[in-house]
C-alpha positions in Angstrom: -25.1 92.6 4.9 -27.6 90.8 6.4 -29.6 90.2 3.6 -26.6 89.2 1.4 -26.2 86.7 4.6 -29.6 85.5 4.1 -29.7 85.2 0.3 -26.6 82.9 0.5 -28.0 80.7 2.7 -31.0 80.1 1.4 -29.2 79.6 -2.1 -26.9 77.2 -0.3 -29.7 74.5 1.0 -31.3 72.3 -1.6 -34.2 73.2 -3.4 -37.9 72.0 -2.9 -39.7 71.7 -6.2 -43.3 71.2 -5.5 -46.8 71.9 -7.2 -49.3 73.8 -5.0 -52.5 75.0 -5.6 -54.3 78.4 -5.0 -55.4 77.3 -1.4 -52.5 76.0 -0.4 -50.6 79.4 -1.1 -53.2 81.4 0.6 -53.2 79.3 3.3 -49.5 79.6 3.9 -49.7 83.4 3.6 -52.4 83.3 6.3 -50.0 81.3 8.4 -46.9 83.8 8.2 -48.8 87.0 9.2 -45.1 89.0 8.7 -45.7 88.2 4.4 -48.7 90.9 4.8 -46.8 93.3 7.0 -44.1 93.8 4.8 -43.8 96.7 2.7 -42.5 94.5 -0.4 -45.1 94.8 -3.2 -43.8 91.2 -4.6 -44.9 89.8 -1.1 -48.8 91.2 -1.7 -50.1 88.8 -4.5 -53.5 88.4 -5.3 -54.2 84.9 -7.1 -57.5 84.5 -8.1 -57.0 81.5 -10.9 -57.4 77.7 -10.6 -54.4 76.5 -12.6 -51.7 74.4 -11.1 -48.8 76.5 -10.4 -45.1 75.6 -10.7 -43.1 77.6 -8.6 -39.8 76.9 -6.1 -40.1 77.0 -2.3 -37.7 76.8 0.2 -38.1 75.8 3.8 -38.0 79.2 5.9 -37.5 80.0 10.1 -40.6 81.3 10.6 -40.2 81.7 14.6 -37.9 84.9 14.0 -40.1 87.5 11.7 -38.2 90.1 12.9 -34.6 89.3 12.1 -36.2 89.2 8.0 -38.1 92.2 7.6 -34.8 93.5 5.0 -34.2 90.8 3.5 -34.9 91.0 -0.1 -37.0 87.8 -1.4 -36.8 86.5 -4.9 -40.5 87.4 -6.2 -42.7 84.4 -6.9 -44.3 83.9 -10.1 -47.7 82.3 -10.2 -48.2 82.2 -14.2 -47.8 79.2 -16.1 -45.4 78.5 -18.0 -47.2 78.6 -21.2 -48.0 82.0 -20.2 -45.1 82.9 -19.3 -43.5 82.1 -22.8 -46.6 84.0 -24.7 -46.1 86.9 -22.4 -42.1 86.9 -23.7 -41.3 88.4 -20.0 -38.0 86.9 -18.8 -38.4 85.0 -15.4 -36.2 82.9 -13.8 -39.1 79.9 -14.7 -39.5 80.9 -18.5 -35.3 80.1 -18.3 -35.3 77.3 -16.9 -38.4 76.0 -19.4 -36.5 77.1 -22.3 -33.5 74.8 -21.1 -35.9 71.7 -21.2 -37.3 72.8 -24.2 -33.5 72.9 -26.2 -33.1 69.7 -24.3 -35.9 68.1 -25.2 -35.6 69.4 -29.1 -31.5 67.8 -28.9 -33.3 64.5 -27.2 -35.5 64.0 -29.8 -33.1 65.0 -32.7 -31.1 62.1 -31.0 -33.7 59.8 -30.7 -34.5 60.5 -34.4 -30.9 59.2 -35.3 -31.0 56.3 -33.6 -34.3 55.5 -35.3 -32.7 55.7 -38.6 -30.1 53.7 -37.4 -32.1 51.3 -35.9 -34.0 50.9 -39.2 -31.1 50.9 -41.1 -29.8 48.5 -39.2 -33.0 46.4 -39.3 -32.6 46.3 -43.3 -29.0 45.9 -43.5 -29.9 42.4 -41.0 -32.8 41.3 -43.3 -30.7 41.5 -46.5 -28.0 39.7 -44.6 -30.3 36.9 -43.3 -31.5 36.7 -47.0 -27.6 36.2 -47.9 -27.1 33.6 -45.4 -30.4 31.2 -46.5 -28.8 31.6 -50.0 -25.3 31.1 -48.7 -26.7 28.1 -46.8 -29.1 26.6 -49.1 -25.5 26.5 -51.1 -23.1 24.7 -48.9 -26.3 22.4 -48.4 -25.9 21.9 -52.1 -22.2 21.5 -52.0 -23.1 19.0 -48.9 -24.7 16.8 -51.1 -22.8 17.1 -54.0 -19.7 15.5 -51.4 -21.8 12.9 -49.9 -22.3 11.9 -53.4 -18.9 12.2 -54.6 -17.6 10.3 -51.2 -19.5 7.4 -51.9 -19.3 6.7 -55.6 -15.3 7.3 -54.5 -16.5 4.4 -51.7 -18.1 2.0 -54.3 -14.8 3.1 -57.0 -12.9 1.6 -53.6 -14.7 -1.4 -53.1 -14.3 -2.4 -56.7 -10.7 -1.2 -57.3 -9.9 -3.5 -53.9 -11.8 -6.6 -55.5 -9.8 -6.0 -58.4 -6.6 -6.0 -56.3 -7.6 -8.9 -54.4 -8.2 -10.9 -57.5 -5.1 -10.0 -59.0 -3.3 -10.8 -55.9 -5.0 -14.3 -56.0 -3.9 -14.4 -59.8 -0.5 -13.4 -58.7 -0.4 -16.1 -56.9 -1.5 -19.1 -58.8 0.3 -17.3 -61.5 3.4 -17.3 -58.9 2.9 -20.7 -58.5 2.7 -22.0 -62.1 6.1 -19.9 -62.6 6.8 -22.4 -59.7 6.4 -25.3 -61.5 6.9 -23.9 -64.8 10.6 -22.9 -63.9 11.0 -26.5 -62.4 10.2 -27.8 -65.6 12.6 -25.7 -67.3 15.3 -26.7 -65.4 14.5 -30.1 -66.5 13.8 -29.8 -69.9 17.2 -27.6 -70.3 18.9 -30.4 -68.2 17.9 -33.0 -71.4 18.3 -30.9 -73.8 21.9 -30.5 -73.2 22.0 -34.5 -72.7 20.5 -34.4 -75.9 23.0 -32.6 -77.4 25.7 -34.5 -76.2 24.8 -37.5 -77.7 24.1 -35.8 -81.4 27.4 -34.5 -81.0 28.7 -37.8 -79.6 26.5 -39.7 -82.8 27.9 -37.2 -85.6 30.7 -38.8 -87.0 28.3 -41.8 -87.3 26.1 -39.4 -89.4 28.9 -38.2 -91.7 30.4 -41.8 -91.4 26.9 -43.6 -92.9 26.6 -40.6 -95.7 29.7 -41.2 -97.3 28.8 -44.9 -97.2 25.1 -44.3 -98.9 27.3 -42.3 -101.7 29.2 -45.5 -102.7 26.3 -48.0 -102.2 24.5 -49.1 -105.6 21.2 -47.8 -106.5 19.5 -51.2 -106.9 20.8 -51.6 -103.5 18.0 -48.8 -102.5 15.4 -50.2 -104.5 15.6 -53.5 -103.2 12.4 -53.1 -101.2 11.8 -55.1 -98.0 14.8 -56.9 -98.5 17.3 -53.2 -98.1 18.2 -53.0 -94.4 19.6 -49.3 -95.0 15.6 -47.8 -95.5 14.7 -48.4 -92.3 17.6 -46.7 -90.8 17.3 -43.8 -92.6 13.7 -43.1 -92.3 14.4 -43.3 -88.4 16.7 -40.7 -88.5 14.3 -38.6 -90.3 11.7 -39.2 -87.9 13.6 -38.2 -85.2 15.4 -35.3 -87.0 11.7 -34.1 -87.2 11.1 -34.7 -83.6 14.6 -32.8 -83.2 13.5 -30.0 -84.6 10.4 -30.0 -82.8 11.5 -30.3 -79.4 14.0 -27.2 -80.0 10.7 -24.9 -81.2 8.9 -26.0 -77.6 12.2 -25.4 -75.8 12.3 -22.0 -77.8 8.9 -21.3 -76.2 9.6 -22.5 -72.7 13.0 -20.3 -72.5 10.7 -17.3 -73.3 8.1 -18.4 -70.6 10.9 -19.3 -68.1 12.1 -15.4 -68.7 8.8 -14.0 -68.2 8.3 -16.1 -65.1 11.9 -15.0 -63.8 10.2 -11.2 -64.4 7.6 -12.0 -61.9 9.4 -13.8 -60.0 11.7 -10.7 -59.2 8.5 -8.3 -58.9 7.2 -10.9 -56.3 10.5 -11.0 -54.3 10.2 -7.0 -53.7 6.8 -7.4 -52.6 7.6 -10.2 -50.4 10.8 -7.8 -48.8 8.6 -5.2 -48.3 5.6 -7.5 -46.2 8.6 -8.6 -44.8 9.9 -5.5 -43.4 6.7 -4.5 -42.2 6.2 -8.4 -40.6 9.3 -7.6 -39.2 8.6 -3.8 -37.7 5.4 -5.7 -36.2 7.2 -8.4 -34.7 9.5 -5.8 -32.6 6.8 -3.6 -31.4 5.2 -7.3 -30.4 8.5 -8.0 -28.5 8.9 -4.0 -27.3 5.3 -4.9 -26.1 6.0 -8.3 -24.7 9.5 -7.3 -23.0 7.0 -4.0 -21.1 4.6 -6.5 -19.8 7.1 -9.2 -18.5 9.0 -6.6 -16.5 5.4 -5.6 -15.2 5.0 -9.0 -14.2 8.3 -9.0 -12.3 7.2 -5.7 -10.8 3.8 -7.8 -10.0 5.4 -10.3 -8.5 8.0 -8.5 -6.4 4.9 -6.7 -4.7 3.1 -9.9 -4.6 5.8 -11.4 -2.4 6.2 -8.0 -0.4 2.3 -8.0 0.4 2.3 -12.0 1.2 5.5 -11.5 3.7 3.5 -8.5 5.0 0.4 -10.8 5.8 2.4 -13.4 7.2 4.1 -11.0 9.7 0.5 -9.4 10.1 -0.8 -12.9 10.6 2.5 -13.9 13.4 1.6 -10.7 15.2 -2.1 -11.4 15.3 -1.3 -14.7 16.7 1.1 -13.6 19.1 -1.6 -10.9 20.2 -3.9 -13.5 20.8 -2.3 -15.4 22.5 -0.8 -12.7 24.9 -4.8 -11.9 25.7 -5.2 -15.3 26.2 -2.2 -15.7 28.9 -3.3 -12.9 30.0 -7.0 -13.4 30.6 -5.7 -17.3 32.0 -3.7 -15.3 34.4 -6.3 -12.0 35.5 -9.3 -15.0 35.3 -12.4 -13.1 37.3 -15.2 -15.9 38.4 -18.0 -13.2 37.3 -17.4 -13.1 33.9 -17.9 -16.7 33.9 -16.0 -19.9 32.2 -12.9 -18.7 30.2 -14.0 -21.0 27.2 -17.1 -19.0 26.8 -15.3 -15.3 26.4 -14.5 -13.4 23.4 -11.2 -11.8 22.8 -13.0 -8.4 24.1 -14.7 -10.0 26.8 -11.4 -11.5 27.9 -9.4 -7.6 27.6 -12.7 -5.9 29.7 -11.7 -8.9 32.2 -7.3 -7.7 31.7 -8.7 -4.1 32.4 -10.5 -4.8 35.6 -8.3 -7.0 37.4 -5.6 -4.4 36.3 -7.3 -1.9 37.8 -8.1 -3.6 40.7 -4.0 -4.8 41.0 -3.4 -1.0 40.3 -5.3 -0.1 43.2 -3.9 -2.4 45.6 -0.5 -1.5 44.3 -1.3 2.1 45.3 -2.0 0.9 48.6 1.2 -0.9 49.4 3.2 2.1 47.8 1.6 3.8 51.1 2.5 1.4 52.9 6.1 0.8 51.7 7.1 4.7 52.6 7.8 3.5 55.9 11.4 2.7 56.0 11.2 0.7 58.9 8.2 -1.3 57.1 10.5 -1.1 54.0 13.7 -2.5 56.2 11.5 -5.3 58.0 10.1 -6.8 54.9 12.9 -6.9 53.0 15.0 -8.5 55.9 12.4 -10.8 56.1 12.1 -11.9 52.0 15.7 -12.5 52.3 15.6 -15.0 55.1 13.1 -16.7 53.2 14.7 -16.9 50.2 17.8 -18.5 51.6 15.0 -20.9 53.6 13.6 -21.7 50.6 16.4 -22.5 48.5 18.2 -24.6 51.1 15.1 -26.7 51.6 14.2 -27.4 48.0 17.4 -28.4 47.0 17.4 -31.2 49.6 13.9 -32.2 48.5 12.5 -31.0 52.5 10.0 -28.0 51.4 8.1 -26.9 54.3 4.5 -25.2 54.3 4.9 -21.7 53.8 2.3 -19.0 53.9 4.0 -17.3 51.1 5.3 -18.1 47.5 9.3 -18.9 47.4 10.7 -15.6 45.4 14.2 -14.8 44.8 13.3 -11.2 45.1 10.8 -9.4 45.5 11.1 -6.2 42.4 11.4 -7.0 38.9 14.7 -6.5 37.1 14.2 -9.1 34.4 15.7 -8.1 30.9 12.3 -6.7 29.6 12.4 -4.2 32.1 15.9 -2.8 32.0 15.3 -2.1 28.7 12.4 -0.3 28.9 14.0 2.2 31.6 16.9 2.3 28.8 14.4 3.7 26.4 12.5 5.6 29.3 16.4 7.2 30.1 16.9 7.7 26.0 13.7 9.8 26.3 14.1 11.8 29.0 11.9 9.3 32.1 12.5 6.9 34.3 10.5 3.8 34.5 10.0 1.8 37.6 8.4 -1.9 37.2 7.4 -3.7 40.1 6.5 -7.3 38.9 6.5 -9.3 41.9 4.1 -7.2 43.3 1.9 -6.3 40.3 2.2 -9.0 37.4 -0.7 -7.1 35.3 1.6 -4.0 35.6 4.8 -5.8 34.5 2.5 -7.5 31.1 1.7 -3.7 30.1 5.0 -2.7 30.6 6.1 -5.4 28.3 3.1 -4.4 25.7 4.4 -0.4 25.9 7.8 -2.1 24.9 6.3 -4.5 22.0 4.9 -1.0 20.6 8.0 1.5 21.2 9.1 2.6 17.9 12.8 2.7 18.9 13.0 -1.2 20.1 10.9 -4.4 19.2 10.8 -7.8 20.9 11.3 -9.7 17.4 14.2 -7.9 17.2 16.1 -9.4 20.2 17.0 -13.1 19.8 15.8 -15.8 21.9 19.4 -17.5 22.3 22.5 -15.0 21.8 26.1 -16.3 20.6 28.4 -17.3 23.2 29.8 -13.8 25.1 32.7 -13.4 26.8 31.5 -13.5 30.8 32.3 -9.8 31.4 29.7 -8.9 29.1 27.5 -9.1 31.7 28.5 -6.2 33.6 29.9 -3.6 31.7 29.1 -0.8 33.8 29.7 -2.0 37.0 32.9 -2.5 39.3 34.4 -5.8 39.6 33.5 -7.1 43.3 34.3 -10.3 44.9 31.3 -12.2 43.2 32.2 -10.7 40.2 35.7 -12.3 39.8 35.0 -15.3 41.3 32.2 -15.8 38.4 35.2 -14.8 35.8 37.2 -17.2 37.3 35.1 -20.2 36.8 33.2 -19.4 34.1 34.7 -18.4 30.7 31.5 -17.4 28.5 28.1 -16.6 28.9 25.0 -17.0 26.2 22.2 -14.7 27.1 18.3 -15.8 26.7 15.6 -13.0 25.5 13.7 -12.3 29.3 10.6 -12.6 28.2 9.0 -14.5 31.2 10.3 -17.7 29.2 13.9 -17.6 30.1 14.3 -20.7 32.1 12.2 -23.1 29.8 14.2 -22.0 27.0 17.3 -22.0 28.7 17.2 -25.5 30.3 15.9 -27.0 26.7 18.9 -25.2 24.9 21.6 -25.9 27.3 20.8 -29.9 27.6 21.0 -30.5 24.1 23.8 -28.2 23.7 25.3 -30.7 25.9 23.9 -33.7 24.6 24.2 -32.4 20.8 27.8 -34.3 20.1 26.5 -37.5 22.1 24.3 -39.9 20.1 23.3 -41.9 22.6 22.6 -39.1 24.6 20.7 -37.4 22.5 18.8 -40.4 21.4 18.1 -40.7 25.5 16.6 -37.4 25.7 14.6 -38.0 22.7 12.7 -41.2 24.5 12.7 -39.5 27.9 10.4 -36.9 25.6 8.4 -39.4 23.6 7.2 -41.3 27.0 6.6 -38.0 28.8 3.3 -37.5 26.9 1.9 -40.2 29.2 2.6 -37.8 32.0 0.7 -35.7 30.3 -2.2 -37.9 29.9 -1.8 -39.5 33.0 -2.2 -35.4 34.5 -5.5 -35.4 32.4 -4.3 -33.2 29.7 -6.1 -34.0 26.2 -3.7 -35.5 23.3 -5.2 -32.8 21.1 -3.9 -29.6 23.8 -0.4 -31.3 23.8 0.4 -33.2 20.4 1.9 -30.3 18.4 4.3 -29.3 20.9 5.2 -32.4 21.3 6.2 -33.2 17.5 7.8 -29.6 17.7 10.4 -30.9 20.6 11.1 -34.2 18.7 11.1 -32.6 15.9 13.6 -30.3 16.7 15.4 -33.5 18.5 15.5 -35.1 15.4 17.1 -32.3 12.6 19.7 -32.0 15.6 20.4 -35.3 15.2 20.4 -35.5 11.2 22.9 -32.3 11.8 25.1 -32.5 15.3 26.2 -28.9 14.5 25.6 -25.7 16.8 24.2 -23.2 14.7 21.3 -25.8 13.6 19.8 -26.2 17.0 20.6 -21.8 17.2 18.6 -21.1 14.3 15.7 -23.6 15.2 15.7 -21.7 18.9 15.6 -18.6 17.5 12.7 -19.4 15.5 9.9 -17.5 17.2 6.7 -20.3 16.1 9.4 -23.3 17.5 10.7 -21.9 20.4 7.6 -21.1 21.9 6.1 -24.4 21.1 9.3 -25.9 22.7 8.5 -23.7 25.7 5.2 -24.2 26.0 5.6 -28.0 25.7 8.0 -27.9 28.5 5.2 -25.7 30.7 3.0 -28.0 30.1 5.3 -31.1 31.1 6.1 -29.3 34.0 2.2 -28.7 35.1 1.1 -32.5 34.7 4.3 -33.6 37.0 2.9 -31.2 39.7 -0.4 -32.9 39.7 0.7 -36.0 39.5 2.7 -35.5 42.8 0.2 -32.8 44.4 0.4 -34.8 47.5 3.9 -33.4 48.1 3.9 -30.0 46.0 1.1 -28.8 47.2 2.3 -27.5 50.4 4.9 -24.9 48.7 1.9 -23.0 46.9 0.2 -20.2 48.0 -2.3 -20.5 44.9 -6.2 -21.8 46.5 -5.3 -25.0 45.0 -2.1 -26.7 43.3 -4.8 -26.5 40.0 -5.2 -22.9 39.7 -1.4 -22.5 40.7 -0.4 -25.0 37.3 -2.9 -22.9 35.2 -2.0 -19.2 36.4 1.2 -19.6 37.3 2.7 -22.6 35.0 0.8 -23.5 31.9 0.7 -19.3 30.9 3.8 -18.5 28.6 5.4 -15.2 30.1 5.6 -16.4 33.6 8.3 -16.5 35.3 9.2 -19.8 37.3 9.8 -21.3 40.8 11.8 -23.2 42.6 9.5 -25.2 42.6 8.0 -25.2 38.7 12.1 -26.1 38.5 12.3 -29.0 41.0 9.2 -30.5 39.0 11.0 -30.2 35.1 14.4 -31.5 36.1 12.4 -34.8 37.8 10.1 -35.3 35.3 13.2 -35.3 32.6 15.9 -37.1 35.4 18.2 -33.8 34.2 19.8 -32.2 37.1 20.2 -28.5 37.3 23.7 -26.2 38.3 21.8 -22.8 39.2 24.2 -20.3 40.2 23.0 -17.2 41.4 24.4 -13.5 42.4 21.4 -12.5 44.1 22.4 -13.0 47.7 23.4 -11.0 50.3 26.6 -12.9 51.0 30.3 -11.8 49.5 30.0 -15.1 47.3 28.0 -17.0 44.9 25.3 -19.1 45.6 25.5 -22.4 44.0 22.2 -24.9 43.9 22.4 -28.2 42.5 19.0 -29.6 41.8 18.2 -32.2 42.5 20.6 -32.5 45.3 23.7 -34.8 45.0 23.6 -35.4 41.2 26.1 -34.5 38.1 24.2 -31.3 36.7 24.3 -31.3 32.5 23.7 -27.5 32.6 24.8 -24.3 34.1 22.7 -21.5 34.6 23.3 -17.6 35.8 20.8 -16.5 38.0 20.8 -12.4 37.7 17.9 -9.9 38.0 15.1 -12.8 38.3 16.3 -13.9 34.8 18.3 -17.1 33.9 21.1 -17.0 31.5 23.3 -20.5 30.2 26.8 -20.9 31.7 29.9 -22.1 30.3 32.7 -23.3 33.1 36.6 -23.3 32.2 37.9 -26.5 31.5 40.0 -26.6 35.1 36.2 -26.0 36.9 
C-alpha cells in the first residue's frame, strides 16, 4: 500500500526531462547512500560509457530513507536510444522514441504536401501573371484604339458643328431673303391682279377694234407712215409680249414664294422651340431672382435687428458711463488725483474704496443705532429739525446749521421699494439706508438695473394721470389720507430715480403753461436768458449748450403742438429727459454760486463748490430744500410742496417762495416728489 502510495505521487508531479552525464549520475548515487543499500538489482548500475544519456528524473525526499526502502522504483535505463532500438528491447524510452519517430514521419509527409502545394501554387501564379501581362498589354491596346476612336469622333464634332453653324448662318440670310422675297410677292401679286383688271376692263376695246380692222380696206394698211392704225397695233403686240412675259416671272416667283413659305414654317418650329427653352430659362432666372430678394428681406430684417441692438448697446454704454462718472463726481478721493485725469477703471477702483470705506462707517453706526434710546433721541431730534428747516426756508430766514436739512433720514424713494418687492418675490428682504450711505443706495439701484425680473427702461419717467388713491393701495385710510383725497383728485407718478423733483417741476410748469401762449412763450425767454446765469456762475458754453437747445427745444414742439401726450412722449424719452434734467441741475448749481453769500450757511459740504458738484450737478441725487429754493428763484416759478411726511395728524403744506401763487403741486412721500392735481373747488 505504501508503495502504491508512493508510485502515485510521484506519477502525479511533473516530470523533469534532463540530460546528465556519467559523473553526474555517480555523483548523485554517492550522495543518496540508501540507492547502494537497497537490495533492488535495478538500483546497482554500473555505467562505465561516455555517451550522453537521456533518461527521466524526478525530484525525491531524500531526508526520510527509511519510509522508501519498499517502494518499488521504475528502473532507469542508461542506453541510448539508438541502442535501444537496435537492441529491439521494449523500454518505456524506445516507446516514447517511436512516438516522435511516427510523428516526425506524419510531419514530414505533411510538410511534403504543402511543398507540392506550394509549388503548385507558385506555377499556377506564374501562368496567371503571364495571363494578366497578356490580358493587360490587351486592354492597353483597346485603350488606344478608344483614345483614337474618341478623338477622330471629336474632330467628326468639330466639323459636323461648323457645318451646322454655317447652315444656321445660311438659314438665316436664306430666312431673310424669303423675307424680302415674300414682300416682293405680295407686291408683284398685288399688280398683277391690277393688271388684270384693266385687260379685263380694256377687252371689249380689243374685240371692239378687231371687228373694226375686219371692215377697214387693205390699202388702208398699206398706206405706210400715213396709216394711224399700225402703230396701235404693234403696241399691243409689244405689250401682249411683255404680258406674257411678266406671267412666266410671276409663275417663277409663286414657286419661290411657296418654297419660302416651306422654310418659313420649318423656321417658326425652331424659333417655338428656342422659345420654350428662353422661356424655361427665364423662370428659373425669376425662381432664382424671387430666392435672393426674399434673402435680402431676410438681410435686411437682421440688419435692422442688429442696428437696434447696437443702438440699445450703445444707450446702455452711455448710461453706464455716465452712472461711473456721477458716481466717481460724487465718491471723489483727493489721492487719486484730478477727476479729469482718470480712466473709467481708475474712477470704479475710486467707487470701490470710498464704498468700502462708507460700508465700514455704516457698520459702525449700525452699532451704534442698537441703542434704542440712541435710536429714540436721534430720531426725535431729525424731526425737530426738519420742521426747523422747513419753516425757515420757506420764509427765506435759513439759519447756520451743523447739519444738512433732510426730510428723513432712511431711504424709501421708489427705487428702493421696489427692489424689496423683488427681494420679497424671492424670498429676502432688502433694507436700504440712503441717507446714511449714498454709495450703498447707487449699488442698490445698479443690482436693480441688472435684476432679470425688473428694468429701469421699463418704468416711465412721467405716468398717466391716476386716480389719488393709487397711491396707497395697501394701506388704511387715516386722517392725512382723506384730507389728500379731498383736495386732490389725481396724481401723475415720476420714475424715483434720484431725478424726481427736476423732472417733476419741468413737467408740471409746462403742463400748466402748455394751453397759454404767452405763458409758454414766457417760460421759453426765462430759459433762453438763464444761460447767462450759467456763464455768469463760470460754467463753459460748451458744458451747457446742448441741454440748453434740448429744454427749448422741447419748449418749442410743445408750442408747434399744445397737446398733452406731445410734451408725455418727449418726457419719457430717456436721451431728452435727462438732458432736461441735467440742464435744470445745472441752472440750479450756477444760482447757488452766484448767491453763495447767503446759501452758503445751509451746507454742510467744506465749501458751497464741492456741495454744487457732489450734491447738485450729479444726476441721481436727490435734492434740498435748498437746491429747491435756488430753481424756483432762478426761474420766478413758485412751488406748492405738499408733504405726508410729518408727525402731525395733517398735511404739511409749503409754498415756496413764501407768499406767491404756486403754478405746480407736488406730493412729497418717501423722499420722492410726485405732481398733484387739485379739484376744481381747492
Amino acid at each position: 500500500m505504501t508503495t502504491g502510495k508512493r508510485f502515485r505521487r510521484i506519477l502525479r508531479s511533473p516530470p523533469l526531462v534532463t540530460k546528465a552525464t556519467d559523473t553526474q549520475i555517480q555523483e548523485n548515487i554517492r550522495e543518496r547512500p540508501w540507492i547502494e543499500q537497497s537490495k533492488d538489482p535495478r538500483l546497482k548500475l554500473n555505467v562505465h560509457n561516455r555517451i550522453r544519456n537521456v533518461f527521466v528524473t524526478q525530484a525525491e525526499d531524500t531526508t526520510r530513507p527509511e519510509q522508501d526502502r519498499d517502494v518499488n522504483h521504475i528502473p532507469v535505463v542508461t542506453e541510448t536510444s539508438s541502442r535501444l532500438l537496435e537492441a529491439g528491447v521494449n523500454t518505456l524510452q524506445k516507446t516514447l522514441v517511436l512516438k516522435k519517430q511516427a510523428e516526425l514521419e506524419e510531419v514530414d509527409e505533411l510538410l511534403a504536401l504543402r511543398r507540392q502545394e506550394f509549388k503548385n501554387c507558385v506555377a499556377d501564379l506564374t501562368q496567371r501573371k503571364s495571363e494578366l501581362e497578356i490580358k493587360y498589354q490587351q486592354t492597353k491596346e483597346r485603350a488606344l484604339k478608344f483614345e483614337r476612336f474618341v478623338s477622330e469622333n471629336e474632330m467628326k464634332r468639330q466639323r459636323a458643328m461648323t457645318k451646322y453653324e454655317a447652315a444656321r448662318d445660311q438659314n438665316i440670310s436664306k430666312q431673310r431673303e424669303i423675307e424680302d422675297l415674300t414682300e416682293q410677292l405680295k407686291q408683284l401679286r398685288t399688280r398683277q391682279q391690277a393688271l388684270k383688271d384693266r385687260m379685263a376692263k380694256h377687252k371689249i376695246y380689243e374685240d371692239y377694234l378687231m371687228k373694226t380692222l375686219e371692215y377697214f380696206p387693205h390699202t388702208h394698211f398699206d398706206n405706210g407712215s400715213e396709216s394711224t392704225v399700225m402703230p396701235i397695233i404693234q403696241r399691243h403686240e409689244t405689250l401682249s409680249v411683255t404680258n406674257r412675259e411678266l406671267l412666266q416671272r410671276l409663275g417663277h416667283l409663286e414657286e419661290q414664294v411657296e418654297e419660302d413659305q416651306r422654310r418659313l414654317h420649318t423656321m417658326k418650329q425652331e424659333h417655338s422651340v428656342k422659345k420654350l427653352m428662353v422661356n424655361k430659362e427665364l423662370s428659373e432666372l425669376q425662381s432664382e431672382l424671387e430666392m435672393l430678394k426674399e434673402k435680402n428681406k431676410q438681410a435686411e430684417v437682421n440688419l435692422l435687428m442688429v442696428q437696434g441692438l447696437s443702438r440699445e448697446k450703445i444707450e446702455e454704454v452711455g448710461s453706464l458711463l455716465m452712472a461711473i462718472n456721477n458716481l466717481a463726481e460724487q465718491c471723489y478721493l483727493p489721492t487719486f488725483g484730478p477727476l479729469e485725469n482718470m480712466n473709467v477703471l481708475t474712477m470704479m477702483d475710486m467707487v470701490k474704496e470710498y464704498i468700502l470705506d462708507k460700508a465700514d462707517t455704516e457698520r459702525r453706526a449700525r452699532r451704534l443705532m442698537e441703542s434704542g434710546s440712541v435710536m429714540t433721541s436721534r430720531t426725535a431730534l431729525m424731526d425737530k429739525r426738519e420742521r426747523t428747516s422747513m419753516k425757515s426756508i420757506s420764509g427765506k430766514t435759513l439759519t447756520k446749521s451743523s447739519s444738512k436739512v433732510r426730510f428723513t433720514f432712511h431711504c424709501y424713494c421708489d427705487y428702493c421699494d421696489v427692489f424689496n418687492n423683488i427681494g420679497r418675490k424671492q424670498g429676502t428682504k432688502t433694507i436700504v439706508y440712503c441717507r446714511f450711505n449714498r454709495s450703498t443706495w447707487y449699488l442698490q439701484t445698479s443690482v436693480l438695473s441688472s435684476c432679470g425680473n425688473v428694468k429701469m427702461e421699463d418704468v416711465c419717467f412721467v405716468s398717466e394721470r391716476e386716480d389719488i388713491c393709487s397711491l396707497f393701495p395697501d394701506q388704511s385710510p387715516d386722517v392725512k389720507l382723506k384730507d389728500l383725497s379731498s383736495q386732490f383728485s389725481s396724481v401723475r407718478t415720476v420714475r424715483g430715480d434720484g431725478n424726481c423733483f427736476y423732472r417733476a417741476f419741468c413737467f408740471a410748469h409746462m403742463e400748466t403753461v402748455l394751453h397759454n401762449t404767452r405763458a409758454l412763450q414766457g417760460f421759453k425767454d426765462k430759459i433762453i436768458k438763464s444761460g447767462q446765469v450759467l456763464s455768469s456762475a463760470g460754467f463753459d458754453e460748451s458744458a451747457f449748450n446742448h441741454h440748453l437747445d434740448t429744454v427749448v427745444s422741447v419748449i418749442e414742439q410743445c408750442q408747434e403742438n399744445e397737446h398733452e401726450d406731445t410734451l408725455l412722449r418727449l418726457f419719457n424719452e430717456k436721451t431728452t429727459s435727462d438732458s432736461v434734467v441735467q440742464y435744470l441741475r445745472l441752472l440750479t448749481s450756477a444760482y447757488l454760486q452766484n448767491h453763495a453769500d447767503f446759501f452758503r450757511n445751509f451746507v454742510e459740504a467744506p465749501s458751497l463748490h464741492a456741495y454744487c458738484r457732489q450734491e447738485v450737478e450729479a444726476m441721481a441725487m436727490e435734492c434740498d430744500h435748498v437746491d429747491i429754493l435756488a430753481l424756483s428763484e432762478a426761474l420766478d416759478i413758485c412751488i406748492h410742496v405738499v408733504s405726508v411726511e410729518s408727525d402731525e395728524q395733517q398735511l404739511a403744506h409749503h409754498v415756496i417762495p413764501e407768499g406767491a401763487e404756486p403754478s405746480m403741486h407736488l406730493l412729497y412721500q418717501k423722499a420722492h416728489y410726485n405732481i398733484l392735481y387739485p379739484r376744481p373747488q381747492h
